[in-house]
C-alpha positions as CSV (number, residue, x, y, z in Angstrom):
1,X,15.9,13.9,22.0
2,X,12.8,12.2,23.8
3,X,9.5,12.8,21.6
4,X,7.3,15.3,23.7
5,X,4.4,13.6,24.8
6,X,1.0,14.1,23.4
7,X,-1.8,15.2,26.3
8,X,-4.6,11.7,25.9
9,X,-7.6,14.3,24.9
10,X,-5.4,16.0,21.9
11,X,-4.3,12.4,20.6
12,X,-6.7,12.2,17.8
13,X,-6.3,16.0,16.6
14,X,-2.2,15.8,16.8
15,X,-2.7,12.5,14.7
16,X,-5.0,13.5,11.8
17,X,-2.7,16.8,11.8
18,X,0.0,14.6,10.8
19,X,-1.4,12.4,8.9
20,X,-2.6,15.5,6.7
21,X,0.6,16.8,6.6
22,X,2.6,13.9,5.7
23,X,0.3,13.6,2.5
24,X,0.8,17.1,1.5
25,X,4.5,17.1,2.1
26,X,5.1,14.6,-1.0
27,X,2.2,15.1,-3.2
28,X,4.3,18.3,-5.5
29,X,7.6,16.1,-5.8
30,X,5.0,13.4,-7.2
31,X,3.1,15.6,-9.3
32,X,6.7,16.3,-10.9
33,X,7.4,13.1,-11.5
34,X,10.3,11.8,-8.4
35,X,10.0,8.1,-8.0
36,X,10.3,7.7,-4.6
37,X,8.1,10.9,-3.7
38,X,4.6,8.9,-5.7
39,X,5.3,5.6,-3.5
40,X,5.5,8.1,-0.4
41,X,2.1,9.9,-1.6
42,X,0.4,6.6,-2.1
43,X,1.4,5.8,1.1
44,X,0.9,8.6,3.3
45,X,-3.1,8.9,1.0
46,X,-3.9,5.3,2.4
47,X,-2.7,6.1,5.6
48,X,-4.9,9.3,5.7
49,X,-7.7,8.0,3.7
50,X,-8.0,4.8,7.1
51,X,-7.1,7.5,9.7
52,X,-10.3,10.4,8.8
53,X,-13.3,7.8,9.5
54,X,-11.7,6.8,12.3
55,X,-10.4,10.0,14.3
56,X,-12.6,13.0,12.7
57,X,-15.4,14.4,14.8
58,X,-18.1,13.8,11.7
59,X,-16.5,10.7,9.8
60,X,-19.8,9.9,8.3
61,X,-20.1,14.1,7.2
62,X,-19.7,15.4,3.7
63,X,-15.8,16.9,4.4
64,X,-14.5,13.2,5.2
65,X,-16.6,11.3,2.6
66,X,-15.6,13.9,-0.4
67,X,-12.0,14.3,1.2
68,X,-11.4,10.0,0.9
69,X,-13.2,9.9,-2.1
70,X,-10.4,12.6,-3.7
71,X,-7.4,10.5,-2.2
72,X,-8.6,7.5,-3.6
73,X,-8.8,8.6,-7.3
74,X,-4.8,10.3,-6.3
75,X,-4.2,6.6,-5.4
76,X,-5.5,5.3,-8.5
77,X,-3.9,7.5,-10.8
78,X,-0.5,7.3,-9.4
79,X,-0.7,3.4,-9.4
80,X,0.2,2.6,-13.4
81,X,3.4,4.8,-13.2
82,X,4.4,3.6,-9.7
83,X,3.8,-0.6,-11.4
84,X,6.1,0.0,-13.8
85,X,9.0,1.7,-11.6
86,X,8.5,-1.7,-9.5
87,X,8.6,-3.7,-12.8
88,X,11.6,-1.8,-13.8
89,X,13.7,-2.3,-10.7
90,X,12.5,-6.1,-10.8
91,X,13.9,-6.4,-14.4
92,X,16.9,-4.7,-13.7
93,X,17.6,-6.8,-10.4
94,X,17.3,-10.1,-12.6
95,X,19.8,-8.7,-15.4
96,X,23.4,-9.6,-13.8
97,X,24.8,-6.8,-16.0
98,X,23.7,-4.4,-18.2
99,X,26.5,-3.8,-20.5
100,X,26.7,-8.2,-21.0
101,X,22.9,-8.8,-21.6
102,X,21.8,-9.8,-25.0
103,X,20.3,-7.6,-27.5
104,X,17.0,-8.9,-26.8
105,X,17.2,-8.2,-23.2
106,X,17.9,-4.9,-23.6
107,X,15.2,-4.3,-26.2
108,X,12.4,-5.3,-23.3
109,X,14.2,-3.1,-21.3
110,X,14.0,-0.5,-23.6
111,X,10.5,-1.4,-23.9
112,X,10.0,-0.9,-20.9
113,X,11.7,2.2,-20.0
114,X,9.3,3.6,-22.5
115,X,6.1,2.5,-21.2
116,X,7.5,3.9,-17.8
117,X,8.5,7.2,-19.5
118,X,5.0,7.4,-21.0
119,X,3.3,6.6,-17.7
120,X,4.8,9.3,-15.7
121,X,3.3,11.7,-18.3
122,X,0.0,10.0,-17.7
123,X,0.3,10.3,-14.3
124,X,1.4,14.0,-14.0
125,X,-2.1,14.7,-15.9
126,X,-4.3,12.5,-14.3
127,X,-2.8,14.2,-10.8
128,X,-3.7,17.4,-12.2
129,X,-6.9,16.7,-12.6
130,X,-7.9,15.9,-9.4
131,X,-9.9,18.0,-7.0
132,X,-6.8,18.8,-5.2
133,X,-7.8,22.3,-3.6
134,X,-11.4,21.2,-3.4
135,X,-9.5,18.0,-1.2
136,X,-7.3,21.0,1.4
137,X,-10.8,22.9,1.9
138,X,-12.4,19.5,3.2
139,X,-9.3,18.7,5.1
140,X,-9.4,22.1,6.7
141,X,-12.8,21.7,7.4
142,X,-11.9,18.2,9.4
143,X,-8.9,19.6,11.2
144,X,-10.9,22.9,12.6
145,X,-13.1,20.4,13.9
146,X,-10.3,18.4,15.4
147,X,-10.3,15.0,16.2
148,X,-12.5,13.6,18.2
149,X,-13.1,12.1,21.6
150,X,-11.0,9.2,23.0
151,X,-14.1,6.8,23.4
152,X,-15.8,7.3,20.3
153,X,-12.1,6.6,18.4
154,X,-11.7,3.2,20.1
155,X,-15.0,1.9,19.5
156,X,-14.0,2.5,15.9
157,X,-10.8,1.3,16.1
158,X,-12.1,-2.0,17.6
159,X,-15.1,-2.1,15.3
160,X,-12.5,-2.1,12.0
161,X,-10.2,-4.4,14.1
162,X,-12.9,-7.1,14.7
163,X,-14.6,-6.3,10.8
164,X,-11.4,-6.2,8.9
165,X,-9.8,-9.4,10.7
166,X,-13.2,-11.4,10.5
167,X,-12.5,-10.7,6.5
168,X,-8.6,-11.7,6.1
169,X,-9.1,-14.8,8.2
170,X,-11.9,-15.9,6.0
171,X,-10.1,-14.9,2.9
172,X,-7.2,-16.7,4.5
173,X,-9.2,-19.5,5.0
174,X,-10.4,-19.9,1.6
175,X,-7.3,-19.4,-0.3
176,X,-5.9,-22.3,1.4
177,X,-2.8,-23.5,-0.1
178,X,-3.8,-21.9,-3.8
179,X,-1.5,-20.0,-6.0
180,X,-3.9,-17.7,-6.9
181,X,-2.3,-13.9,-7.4
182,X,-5.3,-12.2,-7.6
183,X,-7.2,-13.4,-5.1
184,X,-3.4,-13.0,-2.9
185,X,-3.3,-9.4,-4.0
186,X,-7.1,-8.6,-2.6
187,X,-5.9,-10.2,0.5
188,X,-2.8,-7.8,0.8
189,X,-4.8,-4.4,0.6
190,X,-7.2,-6.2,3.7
191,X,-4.2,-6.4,5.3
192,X,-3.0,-3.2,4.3
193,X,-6.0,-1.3,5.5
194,X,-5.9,-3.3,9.2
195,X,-2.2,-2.6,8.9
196,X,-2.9,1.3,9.2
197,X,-5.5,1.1,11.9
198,X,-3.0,-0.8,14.0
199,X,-0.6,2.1,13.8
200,X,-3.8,4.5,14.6
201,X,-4.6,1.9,17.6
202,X,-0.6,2.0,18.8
203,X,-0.8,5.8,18.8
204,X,-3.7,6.8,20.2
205,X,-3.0,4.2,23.5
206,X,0.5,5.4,22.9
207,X,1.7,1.4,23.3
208,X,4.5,-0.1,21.0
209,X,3.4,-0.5,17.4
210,X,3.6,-5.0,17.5
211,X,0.6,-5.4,15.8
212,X,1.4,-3.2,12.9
213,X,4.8,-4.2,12.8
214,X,3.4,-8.1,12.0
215,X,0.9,-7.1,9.7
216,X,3.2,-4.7,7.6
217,X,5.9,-8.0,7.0
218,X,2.7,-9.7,5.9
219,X,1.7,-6.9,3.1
220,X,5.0,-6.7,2.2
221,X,5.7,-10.6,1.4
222,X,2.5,-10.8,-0.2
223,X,3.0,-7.3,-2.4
224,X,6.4,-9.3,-3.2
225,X,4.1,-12.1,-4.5
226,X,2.0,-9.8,-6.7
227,X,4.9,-7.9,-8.0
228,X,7.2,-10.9,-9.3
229,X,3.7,-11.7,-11.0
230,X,2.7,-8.8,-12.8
231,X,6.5,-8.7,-14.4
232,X,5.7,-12.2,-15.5
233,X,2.8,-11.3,-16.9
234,X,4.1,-8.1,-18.7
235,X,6.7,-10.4,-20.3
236,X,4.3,-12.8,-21.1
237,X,2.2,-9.9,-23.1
238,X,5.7,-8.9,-24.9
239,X,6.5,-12.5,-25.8
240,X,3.0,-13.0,-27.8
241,X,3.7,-9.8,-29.4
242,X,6.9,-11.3,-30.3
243,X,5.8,-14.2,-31.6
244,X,2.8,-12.8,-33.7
245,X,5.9,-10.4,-35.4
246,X,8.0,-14.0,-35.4
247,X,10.9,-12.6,-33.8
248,X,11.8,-15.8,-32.4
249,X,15.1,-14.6,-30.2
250,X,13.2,-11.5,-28.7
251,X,9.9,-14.1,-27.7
252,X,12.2,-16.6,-26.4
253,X,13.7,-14.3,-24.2
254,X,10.5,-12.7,-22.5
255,X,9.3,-16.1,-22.1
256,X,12.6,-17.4,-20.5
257,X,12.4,-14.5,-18.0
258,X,8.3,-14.6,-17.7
259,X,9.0,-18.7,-16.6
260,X,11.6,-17.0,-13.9
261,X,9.3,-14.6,-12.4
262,X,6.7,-16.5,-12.3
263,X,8.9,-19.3,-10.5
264,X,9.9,-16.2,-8.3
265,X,6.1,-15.9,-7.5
266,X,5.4,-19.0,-6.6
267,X,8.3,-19.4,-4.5
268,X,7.5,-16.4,-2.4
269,X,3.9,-17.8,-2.3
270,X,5.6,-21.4,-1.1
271,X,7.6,-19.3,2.0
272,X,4.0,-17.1,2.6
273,X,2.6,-20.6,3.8
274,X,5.5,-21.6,5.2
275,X,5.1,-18.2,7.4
276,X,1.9,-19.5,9.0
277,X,0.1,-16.6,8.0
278,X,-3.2,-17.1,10.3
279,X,-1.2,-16.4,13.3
280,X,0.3,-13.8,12.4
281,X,-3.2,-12.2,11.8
282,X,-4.4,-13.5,15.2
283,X,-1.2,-12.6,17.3
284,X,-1.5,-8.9,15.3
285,X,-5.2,-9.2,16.4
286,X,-5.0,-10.2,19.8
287,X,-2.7,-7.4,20.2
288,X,-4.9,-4.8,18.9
289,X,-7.2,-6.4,21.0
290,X,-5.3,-5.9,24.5
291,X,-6.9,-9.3,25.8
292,X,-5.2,-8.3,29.3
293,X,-6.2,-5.0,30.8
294,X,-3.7,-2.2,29.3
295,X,-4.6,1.0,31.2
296,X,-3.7,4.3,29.1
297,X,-0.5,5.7,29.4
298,X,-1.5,9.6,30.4
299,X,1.0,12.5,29.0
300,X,2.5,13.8,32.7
């Protein structure tokens, strides 16, 4: 069934509508815990948190400001639980089979099954004890406002476009060729963030979603950078632990898998270069930027 379309001067409203929604749709599964239902809230809470400056009638007004501030610590407090579920799959992916790994193997798995297990109850709390109805009363406020006019959205939209891809070329630019996950993780949420107004760009001028569509491979190869990292460096933690306790089989083990994930990471990092990452941002730019005239589609 074709989607209905959206009348140009109700663009912005029937966006931040939906952007609300989405966010409220899987925030109870991932205050109860479900795995997939806290990626999808971090997600959709990103998305929102880039979409109310940009489409709300007062993005600069107390509603919006208080409103991203409350996503942000949801974000934050759903990110320990949601590392671990990604360090967990990673481990498991790298195990060929459960029932033949050695009895070391399985103890950091056990390890970190726990650490997950003790997380999610972390998480559940720290979720709690958010402003969440203090966040629907700002959202309310926002959405009885609705969005606001077409202009005043593009000149945002092209404001963060030209701001937030000055900053990834330059951080591009001085990362060069370095292995250097942290500074390769800061780049990612850049990209991230540009990512998310390229899909509010693509909506509101109702044009295919290119420029998003780049940008999202790039976060994603780059978060598959980060994450191959962070298990190394888990393992690295639980093989000094080892070693201080002298259980010589169990530290050999982490550090034999810490040396593969970190290989892993700088692998990825190898085929990230390889990628030609600076055009990607500028073809993803230039689209945003609709260097040829791209008149507005009007809703017949």
């Amino acid at each position: 069934m074709p989607r209905r379309p959206v009348p140009l001067e109700d663009r912005s409203t029937h966006l931040l509508d939906a952007r609300v929604r989405a966010f409220f749709h899987h925030l109870p599964r991932a205050v109860a815990g479900d795995e997939e239902s806290v990626h999808q809230m971090r997600v959709a809470g990103r998305r929102l948190r880039v979409t109310l400056p940009l489409l709300a009638k007062k993005p600069t007004g107390g509603p919006v400001r208080r409103a991203r501030r409350t996503l942000r610590s949801l974000i934050r407090a759903a990110a320990p639980s949601r590392d671990l579920d990604v360090r967990l799959g990673l481990l498991d992916a790298a195990i060929p089979s459960r029932s033949a790994a050695s009895r070391e193997t399985r103890s950091l798995r056990r390890r970190l099954v726990a650490a997950r297990r003790r997380g999610r109850r972390r998480m559940q709390d720290a979720l709690l004890d958010q402003g969440l109805a203090g966040l629907r009363r700002d959202l309310r406020v926002v959405l009885r406002r609705r969005g606001d006019e077409l202009p005043a959205v593009l000149g945002r939209l092209d404001a963060l476009r030209d701001a937030g891809g000055a900053e990834i070329l330059t951080l591009l630019r001085e990362a060069g060729d370095r292995f250097d996950p942290e500074a390769l993780h800061h780049l990612r949420t850049r990209v991230r963030r540009l990512r998310y107004a390229a899909e509010v760009d693509a909506e509101i001028r109702d044009v295919p979603a290119k420029a998003a569509k780049r940008l999202k491979a790039l976060q994603e190869h780059l978060g598959t950078i980060h994450d191959a990292y962070v298990v190394a460096t888990w393992l690295g933690r639980q093989a000094a632990g080892a070693e201080k306790r002298r259980q010589v089989e169990l530290a050999e083990e982490a550090r034999r898998f810490e040396a593969a994930f970190l290989e892993e990471s700088r692998a990825r990092h190898r085929h990230h270069l390889g990628a030609d990452p600076t055009g990607v941002v500028l073809a993803a730019l230039a689209r945003m930027g609709h260097p040829e005239p791209m008149p507005l589609r009007l809703a017949q």
